[in-house]
N, C-alpha and C positions, 0 to 999 in steps of 0.2 A: 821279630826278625830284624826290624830297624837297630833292636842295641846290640845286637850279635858283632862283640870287638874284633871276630875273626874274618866275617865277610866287609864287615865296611870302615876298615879304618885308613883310611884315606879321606873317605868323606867326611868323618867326625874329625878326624885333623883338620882339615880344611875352614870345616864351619869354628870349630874350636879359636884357630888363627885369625878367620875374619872377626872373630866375636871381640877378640885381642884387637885389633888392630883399630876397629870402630869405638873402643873404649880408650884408645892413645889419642885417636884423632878426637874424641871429644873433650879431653884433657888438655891436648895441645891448644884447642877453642878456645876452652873458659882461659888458659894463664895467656894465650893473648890478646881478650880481653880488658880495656881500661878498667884497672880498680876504680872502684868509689871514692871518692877522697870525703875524708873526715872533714866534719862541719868546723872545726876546730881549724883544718889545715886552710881550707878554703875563704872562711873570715881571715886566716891573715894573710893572704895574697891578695885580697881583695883591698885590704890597709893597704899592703904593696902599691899596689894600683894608685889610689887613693897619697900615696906621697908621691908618689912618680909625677903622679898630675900636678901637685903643689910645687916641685923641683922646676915641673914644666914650665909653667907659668912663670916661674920668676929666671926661666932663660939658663937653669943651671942643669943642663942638659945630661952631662956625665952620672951624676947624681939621682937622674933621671931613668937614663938607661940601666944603672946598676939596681933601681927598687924594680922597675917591669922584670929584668933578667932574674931577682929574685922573686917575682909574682910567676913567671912563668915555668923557674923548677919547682913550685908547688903546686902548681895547676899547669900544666902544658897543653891543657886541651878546651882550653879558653882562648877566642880568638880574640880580643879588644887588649890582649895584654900585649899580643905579640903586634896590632897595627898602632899601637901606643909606642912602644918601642921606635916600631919603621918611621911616627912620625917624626919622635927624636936624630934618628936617624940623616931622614930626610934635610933636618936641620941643619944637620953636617953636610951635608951634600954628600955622603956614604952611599951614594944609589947602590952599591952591589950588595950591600946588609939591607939596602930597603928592599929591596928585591926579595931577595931571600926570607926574609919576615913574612912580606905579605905575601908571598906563595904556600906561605905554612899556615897565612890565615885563613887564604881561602881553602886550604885542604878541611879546615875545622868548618868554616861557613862559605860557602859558594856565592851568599848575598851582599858579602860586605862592601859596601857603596867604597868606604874609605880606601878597603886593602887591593878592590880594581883600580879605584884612581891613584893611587899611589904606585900599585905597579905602573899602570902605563905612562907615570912620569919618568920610572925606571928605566924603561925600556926607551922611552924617548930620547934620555938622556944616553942611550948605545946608540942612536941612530936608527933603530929599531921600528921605523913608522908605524907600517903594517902591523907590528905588536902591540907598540903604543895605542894605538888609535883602536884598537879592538877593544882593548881593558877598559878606555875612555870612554867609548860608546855604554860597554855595560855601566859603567858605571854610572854614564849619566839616566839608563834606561831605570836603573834601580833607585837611581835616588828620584826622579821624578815620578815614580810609582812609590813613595815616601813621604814626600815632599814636596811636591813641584815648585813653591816657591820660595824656598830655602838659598842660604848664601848659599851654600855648596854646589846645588844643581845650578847657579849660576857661575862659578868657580871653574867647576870642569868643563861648563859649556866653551867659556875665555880660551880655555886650555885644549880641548879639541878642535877650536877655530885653528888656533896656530897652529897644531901638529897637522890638520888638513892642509892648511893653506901653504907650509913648508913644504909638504909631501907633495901637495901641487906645483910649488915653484920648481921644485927639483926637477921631476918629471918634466915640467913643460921646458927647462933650461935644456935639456936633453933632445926632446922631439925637436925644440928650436934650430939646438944644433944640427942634427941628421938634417934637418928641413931644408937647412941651409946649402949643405955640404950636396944631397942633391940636386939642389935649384943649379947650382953650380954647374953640375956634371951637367944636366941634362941643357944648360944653355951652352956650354961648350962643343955639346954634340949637336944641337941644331948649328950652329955658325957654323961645325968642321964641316957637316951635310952640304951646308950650302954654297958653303969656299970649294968641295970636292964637285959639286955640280957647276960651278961655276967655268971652274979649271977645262973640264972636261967637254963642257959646250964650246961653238968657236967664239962666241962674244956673249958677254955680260949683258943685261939689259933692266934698265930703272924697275921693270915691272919685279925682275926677281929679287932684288935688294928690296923690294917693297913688300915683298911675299917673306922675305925674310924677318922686317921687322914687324909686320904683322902676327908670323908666330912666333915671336919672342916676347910679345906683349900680351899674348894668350897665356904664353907657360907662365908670367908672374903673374898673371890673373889669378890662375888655378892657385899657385905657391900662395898668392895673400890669401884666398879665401881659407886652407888649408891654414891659415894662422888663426884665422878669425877669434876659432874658440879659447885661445890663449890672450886675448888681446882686452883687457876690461874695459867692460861698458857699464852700462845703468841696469840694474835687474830689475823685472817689471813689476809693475805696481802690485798686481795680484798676490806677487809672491810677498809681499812686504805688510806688517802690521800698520794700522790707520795710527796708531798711538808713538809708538818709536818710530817709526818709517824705516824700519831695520829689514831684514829680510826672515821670516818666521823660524821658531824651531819648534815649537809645541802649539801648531795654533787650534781652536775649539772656536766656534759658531755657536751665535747667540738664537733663540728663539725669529729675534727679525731677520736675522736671514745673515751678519753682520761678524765678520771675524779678525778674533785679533790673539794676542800669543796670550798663551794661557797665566803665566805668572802673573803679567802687567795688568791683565785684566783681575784677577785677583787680586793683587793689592789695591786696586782704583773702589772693586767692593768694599775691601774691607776697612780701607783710610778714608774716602770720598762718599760713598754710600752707595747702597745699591740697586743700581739704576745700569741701563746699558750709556756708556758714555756717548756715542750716535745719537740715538733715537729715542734718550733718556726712558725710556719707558723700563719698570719694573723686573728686578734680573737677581736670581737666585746663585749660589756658587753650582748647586747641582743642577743647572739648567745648563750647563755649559757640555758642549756635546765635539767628542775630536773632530777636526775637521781632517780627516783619511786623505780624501782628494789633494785637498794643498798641501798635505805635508807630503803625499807620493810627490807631486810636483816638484814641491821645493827642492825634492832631493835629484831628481831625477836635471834639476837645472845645475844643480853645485857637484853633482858628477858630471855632467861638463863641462864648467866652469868654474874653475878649483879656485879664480880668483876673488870672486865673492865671498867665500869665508872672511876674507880679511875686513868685508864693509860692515859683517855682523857685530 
């Protein structure tokens, strides 16, 4: 009864079109699908590459840019061609082609330590903080999960000091301002208070001039304390490594109990020998354990205190 054309063809239409229809849509799939590229095509973009980098080197940049540009219409789906390019780029000081670059790199890879830090120079370079300093952070989260004591993760750390510390100046040049504008107002309206109570009594008398500058030296109490946290001082010991006296960014704790930032203490390993530099006693690289606590700290102090980036 099912193939009876006369009672159901609606139905066998139906199924017939969706049958159609799931066989375009799996056609549509595969052709937009990246082909394979020939081994053939891929060794020579990879030459590409490979002169681009020797162009680089010797500073002949254009040169540079046009071997990546031809690595990358044979392979477009290779990220290190297009943040090779952005870095040439960047040489130019072209932020808006760096940009652009490394947003097509990280469409190919999401980890690339270079194609974050790179943009969030980019973005810098707009004024862009909040963008900036976002791309910088991962970047420096991936390259110190790489690396930690690489030029690079010390490169971008330089580089998110100042984009913080900028970001902070700005803001705090701001709250400064309003801080001001109402310190003003509100000292204005105590003196009008007092001149109008004055007026209005039959005689003035020492006590209330006394009562007057009594709260006018309340209210710039309140106003300097209100500065305080924009006003630099000495960041405490705690938050600081025994070795630089810098204020930490990666610190790790030793066995004795003893912490200091992760890089510096690994190179003291690996140049000096290895020993805790404290308490010289016997110290492995994988004995080194994050220290959670002070880095929450440290952070939770440079979020109020934007101007300590600058003593890092």
């Amino acid at each position: 009864m099912d193939n009876d054309p006369f009672l159901f063809p609606s139905i066998r239409e139906r199924r017939k079109r969706r049958g159609e229809r799931e066989r375009g849509a799996a056609k549509g799939r595969a052709a937009m699908a990246p082909l394979p590229v020939p081994a053939s095509v891929a060794k020579q973009a990879e030459q590409l590459k490979q002169d681009g980098n020797s162009y680089f080197k010797k500073e002949r940049l254009g040169a540079a840019i046009d071997a990546y540009t031809e690595a990358i219409t044979l392979c477009p789906d290779v990220a290190i061609y297009w943040t090779n390019r952005a870095l040439c780029y960047r040489k130019r000081n072209e932020w808006k082609k760096v940009e652009e670059d490394c947003r097509r790199a990280l469409q190919l890879d999401s980890n690339s330590v270079k194609a974050h830090y790179m943009l969030g120079l980019a973005l810098l370079e707009k004024h862009d903080y909040s963008g900036g300093i976002k791309e910088l952070e991962k970047a420096l989260e991936l390259g110190r999960g790489a690396n930690p004591a690489s030029y690079m993760v010390e490169e971008i750390w330089q580089v998110l000091s100042r984009a913080k510390y900028m970001e902070w100046e700005d803001s705090s040049s701001k709250r400064a301002s309003r801080l001001q504008n109402l310190r003003e107002v509100c000292e204005k309206a105590l003196i009008d208070y007092y001149f109008i109570d004055a007026s209005e009594a039959e005689d003035s008398s020492k006590e209330s001039d006394h009562s007057q500058s009594q709260q006018l030296e309340y209210l710039r109490e309140v106003f300097n304390k209100a500065a305080q946290a924009d006003t630099p001082s000495e960041v405490p010991d705690h938050l600081c490594c025994k070795i630089t006296l810098d204020i930490f960014r990666d610190p790790v704790i030793t066995p004795s109990g003893i912490t200091y930032e992760r890089a510096v203490l690994l190179d003291h390993l690996q140049k000096v020998g290895k020993f805790d530099p404290v308490t010289r006693e016997l110290l492995e690289p994988h004995q080194l354990v994050p220290n959670l606590a002070i880095k929450e700290a440290v952070q939770a102090f440079l979020r109020d205190h934007g101007w300590a980036y600058k003593m890092s």
